[in-house]
N, C-alpha and C positions, 0 to 999 in steps of 0.2 A: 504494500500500500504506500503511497505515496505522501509528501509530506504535507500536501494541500490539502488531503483529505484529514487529518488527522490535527489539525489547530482550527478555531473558530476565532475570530479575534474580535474585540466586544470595545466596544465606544460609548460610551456615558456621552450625551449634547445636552445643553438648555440653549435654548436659540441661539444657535450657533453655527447656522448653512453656511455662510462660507467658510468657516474652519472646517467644519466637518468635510465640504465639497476636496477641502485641500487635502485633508488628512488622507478620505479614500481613494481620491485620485492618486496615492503613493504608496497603495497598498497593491500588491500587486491581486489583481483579478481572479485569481486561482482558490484565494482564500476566501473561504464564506466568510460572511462580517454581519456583525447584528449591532445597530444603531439603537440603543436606548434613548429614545428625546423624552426629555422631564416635560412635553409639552404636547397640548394636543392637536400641534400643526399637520394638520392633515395635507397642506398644498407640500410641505416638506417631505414628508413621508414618501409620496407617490413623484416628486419630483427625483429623489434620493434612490429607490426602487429602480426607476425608470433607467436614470442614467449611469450607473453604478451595478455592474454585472454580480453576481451572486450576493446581492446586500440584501439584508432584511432590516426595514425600520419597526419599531416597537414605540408606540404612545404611550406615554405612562406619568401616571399623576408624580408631580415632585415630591420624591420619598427620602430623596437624598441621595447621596455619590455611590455610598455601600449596597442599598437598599437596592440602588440600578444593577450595578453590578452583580448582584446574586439573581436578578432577574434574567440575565443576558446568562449567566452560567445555567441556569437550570432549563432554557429554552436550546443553549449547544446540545448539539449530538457528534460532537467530533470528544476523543479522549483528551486533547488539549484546550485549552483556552488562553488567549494573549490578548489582558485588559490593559486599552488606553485611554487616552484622553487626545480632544480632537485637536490639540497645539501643539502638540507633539509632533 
């Protein structure tokens, strides 16, 4: 199996398209990514989807930094997970 299959890499946002837009655009496409937005921007989500090959955006009420990040791990189905932040 290969390495792409086996990391999900997980991003916490609160309004933050174009960091986010930057972040994943540096990620290389291979890897699945799940966007936690603390927000319930819907035009973000579906624009973020769209442009952004194997990403999943997630709406989710602000729970806080930790609170996203165990959301984004328990929705992974790959054995790894690689939590960032979109300024990174």
């Amino acid at each position: 199996m290969n390495i792409y299959k086996k990391i999900t890499v997980i991003i916490v946002s609160f309004n933050s398209s174009k960091k986010i837009e930057k972040c994943l655009s540096n990620i290389d496409t291979r890897y699945k990514k799940i966007v936690i937005e603390n927000t319930r921007d819907l035009n973000l989500k579906k624009k973020i989807e769209r442009k952004f090959n194997n990403s999943k955006v997630i709406l989710n009420s602000n729970k806080g930094f930790g609170a996203a990040n165990n959301l984004g791990v328990k929705i992974a189905k790959t054995k790894y997970v690689l939590i960032t932040s979109p300024d990174v």
